[in-house]
C-alpha positions as CSV (number, residue, x, y, z in Angstrom):
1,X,0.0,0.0,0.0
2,X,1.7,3.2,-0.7
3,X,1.9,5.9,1.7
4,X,-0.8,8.3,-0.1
5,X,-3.3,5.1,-0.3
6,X,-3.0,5.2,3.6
7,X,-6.0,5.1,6.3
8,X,-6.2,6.4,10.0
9,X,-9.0,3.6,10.8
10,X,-9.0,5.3,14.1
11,X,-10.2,8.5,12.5
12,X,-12.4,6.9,10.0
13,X,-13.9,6.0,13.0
14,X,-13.6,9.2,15.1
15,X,-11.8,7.0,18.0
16,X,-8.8,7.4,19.7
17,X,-5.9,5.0,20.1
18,X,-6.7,3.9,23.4
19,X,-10.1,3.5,22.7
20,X,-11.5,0.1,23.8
21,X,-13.5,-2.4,21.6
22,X,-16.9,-1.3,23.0
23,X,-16.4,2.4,22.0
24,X,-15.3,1.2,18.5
25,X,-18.5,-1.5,17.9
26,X,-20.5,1.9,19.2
27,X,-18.6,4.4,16.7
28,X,-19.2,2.1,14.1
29,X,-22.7,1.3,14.5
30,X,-23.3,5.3,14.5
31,X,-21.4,5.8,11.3
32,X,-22.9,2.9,9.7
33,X,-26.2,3.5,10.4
34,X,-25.6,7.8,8.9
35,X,-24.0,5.9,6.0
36,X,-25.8,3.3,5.1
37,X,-26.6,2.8,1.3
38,X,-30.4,2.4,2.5
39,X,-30.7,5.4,4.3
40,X,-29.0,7.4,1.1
41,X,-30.1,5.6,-2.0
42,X,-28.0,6.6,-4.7
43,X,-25.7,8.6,-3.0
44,X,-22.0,7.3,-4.4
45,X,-20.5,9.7,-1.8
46,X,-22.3,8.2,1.3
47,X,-21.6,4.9,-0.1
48,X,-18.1,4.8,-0.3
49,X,-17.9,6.5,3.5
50,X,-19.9,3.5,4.4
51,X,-17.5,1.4,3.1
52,X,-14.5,3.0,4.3
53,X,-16.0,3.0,8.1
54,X,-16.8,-1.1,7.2
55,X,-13.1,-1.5,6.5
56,X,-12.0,0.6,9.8
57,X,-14.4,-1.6,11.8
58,X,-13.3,-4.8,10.2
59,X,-9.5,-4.5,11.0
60,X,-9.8,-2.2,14.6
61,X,-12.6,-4.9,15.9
62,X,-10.3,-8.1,15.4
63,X,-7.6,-8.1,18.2
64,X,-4.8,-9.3,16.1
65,X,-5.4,-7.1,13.4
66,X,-5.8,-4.3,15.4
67,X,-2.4,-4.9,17.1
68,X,-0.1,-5.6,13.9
69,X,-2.2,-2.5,12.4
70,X,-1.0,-0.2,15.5
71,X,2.7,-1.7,15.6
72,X,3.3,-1.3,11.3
73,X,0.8,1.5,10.4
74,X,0.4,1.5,6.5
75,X,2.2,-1.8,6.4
76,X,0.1,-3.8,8.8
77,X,-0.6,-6.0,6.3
78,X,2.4,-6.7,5.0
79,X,3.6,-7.7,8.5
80,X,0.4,-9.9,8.5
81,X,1.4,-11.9,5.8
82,X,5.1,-12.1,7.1
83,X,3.5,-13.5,10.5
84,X,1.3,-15.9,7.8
85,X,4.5,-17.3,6.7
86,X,4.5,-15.6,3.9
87,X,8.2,-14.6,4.6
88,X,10.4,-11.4,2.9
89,X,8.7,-9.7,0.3
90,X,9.9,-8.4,-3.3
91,X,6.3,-7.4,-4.7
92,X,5.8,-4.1,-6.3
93,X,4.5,-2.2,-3.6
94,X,6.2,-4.1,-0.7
95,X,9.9,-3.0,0.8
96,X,11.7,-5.7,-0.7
97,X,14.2,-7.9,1.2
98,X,12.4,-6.7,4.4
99,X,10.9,-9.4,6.6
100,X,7.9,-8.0,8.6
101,X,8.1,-11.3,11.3
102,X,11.6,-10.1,13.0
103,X,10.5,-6.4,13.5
104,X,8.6,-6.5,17.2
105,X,7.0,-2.9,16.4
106,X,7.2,-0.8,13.3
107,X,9.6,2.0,15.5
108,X,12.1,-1.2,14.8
109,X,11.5,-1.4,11.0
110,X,11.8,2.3,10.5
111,X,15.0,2.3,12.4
112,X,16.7,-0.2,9.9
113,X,15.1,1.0,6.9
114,X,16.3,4.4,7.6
115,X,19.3,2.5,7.9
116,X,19.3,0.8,4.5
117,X,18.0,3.8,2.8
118,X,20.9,6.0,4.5
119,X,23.6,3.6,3.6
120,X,22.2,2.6,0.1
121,X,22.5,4.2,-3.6
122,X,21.0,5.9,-6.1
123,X,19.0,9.2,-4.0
124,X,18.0,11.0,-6.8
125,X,19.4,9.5,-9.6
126,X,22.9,8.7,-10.5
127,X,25.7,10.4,-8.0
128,X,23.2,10.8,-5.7
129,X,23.1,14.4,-5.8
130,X,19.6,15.0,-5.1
131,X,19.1,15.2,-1.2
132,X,15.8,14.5,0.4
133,X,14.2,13.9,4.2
134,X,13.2,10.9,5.1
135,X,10.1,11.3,7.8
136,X,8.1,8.7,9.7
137,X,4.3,10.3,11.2
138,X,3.5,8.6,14.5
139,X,0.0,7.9,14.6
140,X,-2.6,10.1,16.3
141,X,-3.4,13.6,16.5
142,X,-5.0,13.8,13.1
143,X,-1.8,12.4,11.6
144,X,-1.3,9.0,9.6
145,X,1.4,6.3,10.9
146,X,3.7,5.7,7.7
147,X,7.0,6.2,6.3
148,X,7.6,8.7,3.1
149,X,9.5,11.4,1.8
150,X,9.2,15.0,2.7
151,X,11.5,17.7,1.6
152,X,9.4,20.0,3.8
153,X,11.3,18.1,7.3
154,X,10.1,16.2,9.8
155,X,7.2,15.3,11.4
156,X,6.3,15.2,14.7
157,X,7.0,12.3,17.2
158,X,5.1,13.6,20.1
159,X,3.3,11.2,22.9
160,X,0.4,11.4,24.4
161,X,-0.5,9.3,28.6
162,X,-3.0,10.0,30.9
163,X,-2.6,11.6,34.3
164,X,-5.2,10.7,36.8
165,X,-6.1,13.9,39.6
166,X,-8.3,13.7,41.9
167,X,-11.1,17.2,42.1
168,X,-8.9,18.5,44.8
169,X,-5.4,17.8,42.9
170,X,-6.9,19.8,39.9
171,X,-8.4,22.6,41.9
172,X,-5.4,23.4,43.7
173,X,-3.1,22.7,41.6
174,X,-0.7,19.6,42.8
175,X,2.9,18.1,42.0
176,X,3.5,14.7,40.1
177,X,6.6,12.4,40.4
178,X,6.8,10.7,37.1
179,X,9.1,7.6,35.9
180,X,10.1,8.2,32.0
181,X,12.0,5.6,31.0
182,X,15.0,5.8,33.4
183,X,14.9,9.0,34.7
184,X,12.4,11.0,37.3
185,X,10.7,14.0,36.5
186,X,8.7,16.2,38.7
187,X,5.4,17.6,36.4
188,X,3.7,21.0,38.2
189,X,-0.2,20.8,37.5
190,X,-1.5,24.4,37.5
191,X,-4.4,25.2,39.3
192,X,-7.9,24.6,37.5
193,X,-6.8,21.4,35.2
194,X,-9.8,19.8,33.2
195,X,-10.9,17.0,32.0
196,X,-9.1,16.5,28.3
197,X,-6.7,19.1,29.7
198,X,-2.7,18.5,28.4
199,X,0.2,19.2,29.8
200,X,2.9,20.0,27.6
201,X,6.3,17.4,29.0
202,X,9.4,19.3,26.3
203,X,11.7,16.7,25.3
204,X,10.6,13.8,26.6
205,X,8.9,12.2,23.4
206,X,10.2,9.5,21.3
207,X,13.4,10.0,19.6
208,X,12.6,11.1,16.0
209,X,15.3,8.2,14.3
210,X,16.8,10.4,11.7
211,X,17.6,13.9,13.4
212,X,18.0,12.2,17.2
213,X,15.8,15.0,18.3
214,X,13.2,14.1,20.9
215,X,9.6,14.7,20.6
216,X,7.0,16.1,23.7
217,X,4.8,14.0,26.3
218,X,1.2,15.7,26.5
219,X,-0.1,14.6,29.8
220,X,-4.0,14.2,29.7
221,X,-5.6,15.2,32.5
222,X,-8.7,12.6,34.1
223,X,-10.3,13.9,36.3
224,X,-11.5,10.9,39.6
225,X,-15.5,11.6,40.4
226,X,-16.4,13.7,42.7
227,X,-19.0,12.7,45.1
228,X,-20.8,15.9,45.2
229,X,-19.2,18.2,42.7
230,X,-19.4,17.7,38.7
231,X,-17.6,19.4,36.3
232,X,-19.2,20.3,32.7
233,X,-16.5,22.3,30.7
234,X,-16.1,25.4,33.0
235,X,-19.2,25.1,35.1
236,X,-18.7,24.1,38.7
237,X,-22.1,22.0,39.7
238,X,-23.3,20.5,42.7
239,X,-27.0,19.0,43.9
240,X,-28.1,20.0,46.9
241,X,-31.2,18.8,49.3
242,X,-33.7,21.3,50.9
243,X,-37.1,20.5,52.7
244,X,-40.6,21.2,52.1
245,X,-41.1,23.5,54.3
246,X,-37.6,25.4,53.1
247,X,-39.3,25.4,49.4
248,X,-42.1,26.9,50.8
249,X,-41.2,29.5,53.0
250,X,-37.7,30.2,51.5
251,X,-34.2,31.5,54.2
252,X,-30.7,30.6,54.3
253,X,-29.3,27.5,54.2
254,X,-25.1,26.4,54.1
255,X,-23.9,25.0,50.7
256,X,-20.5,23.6,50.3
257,X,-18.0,25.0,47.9
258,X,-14.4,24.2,47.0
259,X,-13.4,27.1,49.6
260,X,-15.8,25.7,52.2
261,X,-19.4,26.0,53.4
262,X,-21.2,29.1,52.2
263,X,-24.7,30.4,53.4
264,X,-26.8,31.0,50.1
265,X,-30.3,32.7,50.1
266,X,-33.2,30.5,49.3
267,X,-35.9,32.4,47.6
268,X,-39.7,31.3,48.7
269,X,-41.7,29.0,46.3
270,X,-38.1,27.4,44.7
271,X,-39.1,24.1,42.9
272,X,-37.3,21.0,42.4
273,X,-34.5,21.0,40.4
274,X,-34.7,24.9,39.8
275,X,-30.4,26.1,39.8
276,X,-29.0,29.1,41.6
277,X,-26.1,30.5,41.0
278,X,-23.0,31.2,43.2
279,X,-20.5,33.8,42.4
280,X,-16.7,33.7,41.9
281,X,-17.3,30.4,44.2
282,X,-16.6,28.3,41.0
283,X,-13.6,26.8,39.2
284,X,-10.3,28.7,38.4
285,X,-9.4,29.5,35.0
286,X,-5.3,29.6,34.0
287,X,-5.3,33.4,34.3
288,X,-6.5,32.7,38.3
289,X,-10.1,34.0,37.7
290,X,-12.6,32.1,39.4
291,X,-16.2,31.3,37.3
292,X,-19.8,30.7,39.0
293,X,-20.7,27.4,41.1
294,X,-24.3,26.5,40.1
295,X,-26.7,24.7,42.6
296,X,-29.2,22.2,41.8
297,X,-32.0,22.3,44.6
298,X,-34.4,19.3,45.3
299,X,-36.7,19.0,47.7
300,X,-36.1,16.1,49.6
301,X,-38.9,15.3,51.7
302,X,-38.8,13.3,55.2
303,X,-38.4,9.5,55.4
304,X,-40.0,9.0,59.0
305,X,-41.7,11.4,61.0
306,X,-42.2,12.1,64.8
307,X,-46.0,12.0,66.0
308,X,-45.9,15.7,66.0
309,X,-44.8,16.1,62.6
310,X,-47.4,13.5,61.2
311,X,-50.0,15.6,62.9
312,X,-48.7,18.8,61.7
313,X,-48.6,17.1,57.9
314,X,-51.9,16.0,58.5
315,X,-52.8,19.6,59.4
316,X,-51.4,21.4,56.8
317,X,-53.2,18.9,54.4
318,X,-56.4,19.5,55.5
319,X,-56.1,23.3,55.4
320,X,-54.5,23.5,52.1
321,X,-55.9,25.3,49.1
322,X,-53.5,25.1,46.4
323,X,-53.6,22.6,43.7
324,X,-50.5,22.4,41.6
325,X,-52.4,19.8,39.3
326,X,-55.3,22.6,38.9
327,X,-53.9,23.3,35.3
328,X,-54.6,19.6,34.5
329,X,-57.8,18.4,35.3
330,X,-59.2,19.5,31.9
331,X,-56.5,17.8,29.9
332,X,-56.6,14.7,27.6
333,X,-56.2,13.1,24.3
């Protein structure tokens, strides 16, 4: 397959690497259903999108495939073959001579063909006096895996991990003691980290096999559930519990916040699930500036009551004269 002819299955797909086979079966089904020739008769465009998510699906869902198609990239196949028996290759198309089975990962095949390509003849014609850049595109971040030429340079070979932080760790900010190969490195998380946030680790990447320059880690922040607080993008939210009588007759009550408990005025008549709003109580953003908590009320009414209440309950049911179902008494189909 030649480098052009090439397919990020994983973007086909709109997956990440790590994604795991569930996500990929549910990615797929999505596509397919948009795609299907069914749902868009005559349409040659949808057609050949549903086949190209059919071919993703096909190679990322089968286990084997999947991992020869993340160690070789464009040559996945090839390697396939070699691990069939099929041995060292000449075929137009193939890297002659090269035999797929005694390369562990494809970082291994690119360091000797570099190698060969380096040490061979006839770049650029006789003489070799035609220069050109050899560059090998790790996969991920919108980017192909393959091997080519570029005169343009080199590609990135940048790396991407996950950094677990707990809500407090990415509120405050925290310090991480990470093992990178051999060596230690201490990584500074600034206050008011996300989930999906990255943090930028300079020179610690892969070694790019032709320049010996290193690429960057990104560290992706996950954030550990909170058993209160939520996070959705910047907002800071929280549920909260009120009585009856509190929805009714409104006052103060004490709502926690990342800084501590607060008291927070609760207007008179609130309903269920109705959201105030806190300010400057709410999470940081990387110039410092702190956003709005919001505060989900429900009214959370008594599990067991004393005599007293019951009769009280009992009381207040008998006197009442509002009907909240009023509005509904007229209404069918």
């Amino acid at each position: 397959m030649a480098a052009t002819d090439f397919k990020d299955y994983y973007a086909v797909l709109g997956v990440s690497r790590t994604a795991e086979a569930d996500d990929i079966k549910r990615a797929f089904r999505k596509l397919a259903r948009k795609y299907h020739p069914d749902v868009n008769p005559g349409d040659k465009t949808a057609e050949a999108k549903f086949k190209e998510v059919s071919e993703a699906y096909e190679v990322l869902s089968d286990p084997d495939k999947r991992k020869k198609y993340d160690q070789f990239g464009q040559y996945w196949q090839q390697a396939e073959r070699a691990g069939a028996g099929a041995g060292t290759y000449g075929s137009p198309g193939d890297f002659g001579g090269f035999d797929f089975s005694n390369y562990s990962s494809f970082d291994e095949f690119i360091n000797e063909l570099l190698g060969r390509f380096a040490g061979g003849s006839g770049m650029g014609g006789p003489g070799g006096s035609r220069s050109r850049t050899y560059t090998y595109g790790a996969p991920g971040a919108g980017r192909p895996s393959g091997f080519g030429f570029d005169t343009a340079g080199s590609q990135s070979f940048d790396q991407e991990a996950n950094i677990n932080l707990t809500f407090s760790e990415a509120f405050h900010g925290t310090q991480k003691r990470l093992r990178i190969g051999n060596s230690e490195v201490e990584v500074r998380i600034p206050p008011g980290a996300k989930q999906g946030s990255k943090i930028r680790l300079k020179g610690k990447g892969q070694i790019n096999p032709y320049t010996q320059q290193r690429g960057d880690i990104y560290l992706v922040v996950q954030l550990s559930p909170h058993p209160l607080f939520k996070l959705d993008g910047d907002r800071l939210e929280c549920e909260v519990p009120i009585t009856p009588d509190e929805a009714v007759l409104g006052g103060k009550i004490d709502v926690p916040t990342p800084d501590g408990s607060v008291t927070m005025n609760l207007p008179a008549g609130i309903k269920s699930g109705q959201t105030l709003r806190l300010r400057g109580k709410g999470w940081p953003s990387p110039k410092g500036r702190r956003g709005d908590q919001l505060v989900k009320v429900v009214i959370a009414p008594p599990t067991s009551l004393s005599e007293t209440e019951r009769q009280l309950y009992e009381q207040l049911q008998a006197a009442r004269s509002y009907n909240p179902r009023q509005s509904l008494v007229q209404t069918k189909l």
